[in-house]
C-alpha positions as semicolon CSV with decimal commas, in nm:
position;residue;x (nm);y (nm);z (nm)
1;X;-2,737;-3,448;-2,531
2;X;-2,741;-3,702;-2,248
3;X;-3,063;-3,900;-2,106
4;X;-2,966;-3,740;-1,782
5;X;-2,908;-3,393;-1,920
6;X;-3,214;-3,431;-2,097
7;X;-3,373;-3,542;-1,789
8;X;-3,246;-3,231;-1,595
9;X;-3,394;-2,985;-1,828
10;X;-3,696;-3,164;-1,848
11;X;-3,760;-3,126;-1,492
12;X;-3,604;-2,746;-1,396
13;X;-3,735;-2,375;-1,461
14;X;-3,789;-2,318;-1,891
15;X;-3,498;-2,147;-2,103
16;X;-3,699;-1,813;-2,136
17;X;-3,740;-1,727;-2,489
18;X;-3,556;-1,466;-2,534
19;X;-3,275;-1,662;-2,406
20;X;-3,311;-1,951;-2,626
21;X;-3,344;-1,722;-2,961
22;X;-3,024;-1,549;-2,870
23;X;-2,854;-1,925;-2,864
24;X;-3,016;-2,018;-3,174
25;X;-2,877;-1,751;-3,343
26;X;-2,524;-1,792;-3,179
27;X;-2,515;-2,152;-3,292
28;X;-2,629;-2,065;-3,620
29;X;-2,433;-1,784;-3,715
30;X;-2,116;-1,794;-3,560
31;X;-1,830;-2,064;-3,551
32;X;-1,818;-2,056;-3,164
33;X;-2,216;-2,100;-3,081
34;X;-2,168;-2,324;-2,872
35;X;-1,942;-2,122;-2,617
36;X;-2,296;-1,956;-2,477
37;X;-2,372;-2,036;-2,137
38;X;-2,731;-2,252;-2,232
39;X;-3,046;-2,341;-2,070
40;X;-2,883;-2,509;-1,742
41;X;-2,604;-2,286;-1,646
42;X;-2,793;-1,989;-1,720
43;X;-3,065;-2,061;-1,456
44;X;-2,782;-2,153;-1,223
45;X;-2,629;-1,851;-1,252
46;X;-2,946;-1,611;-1,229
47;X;-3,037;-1,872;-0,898
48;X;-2,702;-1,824;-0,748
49;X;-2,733;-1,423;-0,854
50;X;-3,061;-1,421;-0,671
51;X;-2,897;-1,624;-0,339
52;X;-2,609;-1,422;-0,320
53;X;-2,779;-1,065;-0,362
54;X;-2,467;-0,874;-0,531
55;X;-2,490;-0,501;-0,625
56;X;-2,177;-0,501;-0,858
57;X;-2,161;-0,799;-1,097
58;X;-1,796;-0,801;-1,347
59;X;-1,825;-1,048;-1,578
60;X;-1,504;-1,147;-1,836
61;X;-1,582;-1,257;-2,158
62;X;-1,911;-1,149;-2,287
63;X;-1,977;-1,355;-2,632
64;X;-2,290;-1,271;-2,712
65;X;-2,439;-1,166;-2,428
66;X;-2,616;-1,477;-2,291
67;X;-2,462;-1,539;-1,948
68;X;-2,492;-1,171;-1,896
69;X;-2,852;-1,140;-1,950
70;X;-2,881;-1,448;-1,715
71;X;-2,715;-1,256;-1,408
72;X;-2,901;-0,983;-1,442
73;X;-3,220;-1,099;-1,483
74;X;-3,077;-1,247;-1,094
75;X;-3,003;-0,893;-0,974
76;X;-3,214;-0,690;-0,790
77;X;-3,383;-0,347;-0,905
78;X;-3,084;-0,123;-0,770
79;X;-2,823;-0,355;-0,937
80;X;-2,587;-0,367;-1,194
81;X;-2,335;-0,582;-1,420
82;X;-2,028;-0,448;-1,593
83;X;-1,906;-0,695;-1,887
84;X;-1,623;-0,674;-2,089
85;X;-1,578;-0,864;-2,445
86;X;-1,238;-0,838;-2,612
87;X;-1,367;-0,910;-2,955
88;X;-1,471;-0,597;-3,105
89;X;-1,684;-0,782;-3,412
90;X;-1,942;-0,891;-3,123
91;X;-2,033;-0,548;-3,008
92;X;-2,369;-0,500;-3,229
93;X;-2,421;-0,864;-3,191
94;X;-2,426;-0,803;-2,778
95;X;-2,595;-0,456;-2,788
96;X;-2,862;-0,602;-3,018
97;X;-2,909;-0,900;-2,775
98;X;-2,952;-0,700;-2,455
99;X;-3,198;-0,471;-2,625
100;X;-3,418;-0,727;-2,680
101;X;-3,452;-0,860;-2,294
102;X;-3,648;-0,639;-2,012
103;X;-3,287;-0,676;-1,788
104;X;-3,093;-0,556;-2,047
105;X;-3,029;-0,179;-1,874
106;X;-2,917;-0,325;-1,622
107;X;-2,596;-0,440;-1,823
108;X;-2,291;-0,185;-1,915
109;X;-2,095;-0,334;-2,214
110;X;-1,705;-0,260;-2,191
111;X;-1,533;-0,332;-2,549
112;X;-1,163;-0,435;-2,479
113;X;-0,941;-0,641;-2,297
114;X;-1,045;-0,664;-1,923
115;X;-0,660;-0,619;-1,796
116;X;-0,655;-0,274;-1,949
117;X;-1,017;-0,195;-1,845
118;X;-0,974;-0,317;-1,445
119;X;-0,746;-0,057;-1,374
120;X;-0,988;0,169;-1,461
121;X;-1,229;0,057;-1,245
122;X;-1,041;0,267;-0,923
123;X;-1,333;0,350;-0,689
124;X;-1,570;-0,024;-0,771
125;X;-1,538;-0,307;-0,612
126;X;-1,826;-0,602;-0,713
127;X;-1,932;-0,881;-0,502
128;X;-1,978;-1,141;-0,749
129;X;-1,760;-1,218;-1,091
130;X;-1,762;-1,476;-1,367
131;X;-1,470;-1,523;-1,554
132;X;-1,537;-1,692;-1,915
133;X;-1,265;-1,560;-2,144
134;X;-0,946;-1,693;-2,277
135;X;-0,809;-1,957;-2,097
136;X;-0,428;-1,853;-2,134
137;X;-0,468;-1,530;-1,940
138;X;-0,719;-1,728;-1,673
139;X;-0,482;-1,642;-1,401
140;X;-0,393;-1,298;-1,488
141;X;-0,795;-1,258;-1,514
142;X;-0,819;-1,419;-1,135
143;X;-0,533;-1,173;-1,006
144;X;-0,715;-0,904;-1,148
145;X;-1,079;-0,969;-1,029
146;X;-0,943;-1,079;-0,670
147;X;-0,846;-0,800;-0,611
148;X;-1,130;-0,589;-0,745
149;X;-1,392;-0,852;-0,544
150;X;-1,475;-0,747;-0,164
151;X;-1,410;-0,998;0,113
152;X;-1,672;-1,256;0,144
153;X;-1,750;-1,203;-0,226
154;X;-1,743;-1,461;-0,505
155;X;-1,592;-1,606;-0,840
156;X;-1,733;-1,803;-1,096
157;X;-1,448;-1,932;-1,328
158;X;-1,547;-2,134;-1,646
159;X;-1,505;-2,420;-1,873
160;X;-1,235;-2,573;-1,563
161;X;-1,309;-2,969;-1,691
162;X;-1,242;-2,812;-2,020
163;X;-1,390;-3,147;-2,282
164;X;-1,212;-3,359;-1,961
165;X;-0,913;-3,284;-2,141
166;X;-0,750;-3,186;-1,781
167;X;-0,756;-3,572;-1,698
168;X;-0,607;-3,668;-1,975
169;X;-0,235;-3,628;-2,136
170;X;-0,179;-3,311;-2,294
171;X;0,020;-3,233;-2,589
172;X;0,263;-2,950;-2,551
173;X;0,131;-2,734;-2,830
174;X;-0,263;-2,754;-2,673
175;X;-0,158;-2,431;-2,417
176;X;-0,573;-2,351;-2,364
177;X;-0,539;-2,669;-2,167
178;X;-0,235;-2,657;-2,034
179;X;-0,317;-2,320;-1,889
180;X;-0,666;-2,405;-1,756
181;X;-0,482;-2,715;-1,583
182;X;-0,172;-2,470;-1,438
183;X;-0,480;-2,259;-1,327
184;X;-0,639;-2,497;-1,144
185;X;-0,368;-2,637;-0,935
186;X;-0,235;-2,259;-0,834
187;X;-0,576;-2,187;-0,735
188;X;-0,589;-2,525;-0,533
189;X;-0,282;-2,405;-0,328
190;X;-0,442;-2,073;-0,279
191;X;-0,494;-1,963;0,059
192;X;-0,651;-1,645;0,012
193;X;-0,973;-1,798;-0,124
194;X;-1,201;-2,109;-0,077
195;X;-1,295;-2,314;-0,396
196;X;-1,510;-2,654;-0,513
197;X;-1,544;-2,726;-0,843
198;X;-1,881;-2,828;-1,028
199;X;-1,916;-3,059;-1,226
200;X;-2,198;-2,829;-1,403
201;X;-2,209;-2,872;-1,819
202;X;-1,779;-2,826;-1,875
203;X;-1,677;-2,746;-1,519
204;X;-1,744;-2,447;-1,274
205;X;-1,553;-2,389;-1,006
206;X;-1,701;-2,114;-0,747
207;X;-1,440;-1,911;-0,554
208;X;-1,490;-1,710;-0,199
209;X;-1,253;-1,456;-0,099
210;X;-1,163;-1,500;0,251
């Protein structure tokens, strides 16, 4: 950790508890801990949940439930989040992890891969989503969210510095970062939405439909 990351935390709102045992376990027990959200993100995202006021959260790519939790501990009382995780062995993990938080029934868990669950979605429509899944299908996750997000609603796309690796030369065989870098330049060229980029822990970039 950085002086000025350490700094930052030092001086913003406390990882709540429940929150920071759910990381320690992620980073102890699986391969991938460190693909949770963590103690600054996570407050950004309930803030920004709380600013924007959304009644129909999607979020892509649950892991182990962190970022979830985070949003809806944003949301207000009549509220809700839908995630979806694609990896099967993480269900009891997630389940487990949103029984232990107060803002956990506000969370329905989807098990599968969000392209086939969308279409199922006819008659919702959300106001705010966060996609955080795997980066070769990034775009065919944006297609599918845009058109499921109402006008004047917002995107949250992850991990869009990816390590800084999209600044640097890429070897043909490294396609999460080849496809995070095609992403980012269609979306630059996209007209139908406004975008900026954070530079917030490995890149956010925050989307508004037109």
């Amino acid at each position: 950790m950085s002086k000025i990351e350490e700094y930052i935390l030092s001086h913003m709102d406390p990882e709540p508890e429940v929150l920071r045992k759910i990381d320690r376990d992620a980073h102890v027990n699986l391969l991938q801990g460190i693909m949770t959200s963590g103690h600054l993100q996570g407050r950004f995202l309930k803030m920004l949940t709380q600013m924007i006021r959304p009644k129909r959260v999607l979020e892509i790519g649950t892991f182990v439930g962190y970022s979830a939790l985070c949003f809806a501990e944003g949301l207000e009382e009549d509220a809700e989040l839908y995630t979806v995780e694609i990896n099967d062995e993480l269900e009891d993990r997630i389940r487990h992890n949103f029984s232990l938080s107060e803002y956990g029934n506000k969370i329905t868990l989807y098990i599968g891969d969000a392209l086939d669950i969308l279409p199922q979605f006819a008659d919702e429509s959300f106001d705010l989503a966060f996609i955080d899944a795997g980066k070769e299908s990034y775009w065919d996750y944006f297609e599918a969210t845009l058109h499921k997000t109402v006008k004047g609603g917002y995107i949250l796309v992850d991990n869009t510095l990816w390590y800084g690796k999209v600044m640097e030369e890429v070897k043909s065989n490294d396609r999460a970062t080849l496809s995070i870098m095609e992403f980012n330049s269609k979306l630059a060229d996209d007209d139908r939405v406004e975008k900026v980029i954070l530079p917030l822990r490995d890149g956010l970039t925050l989307i508004r439909k037109k």
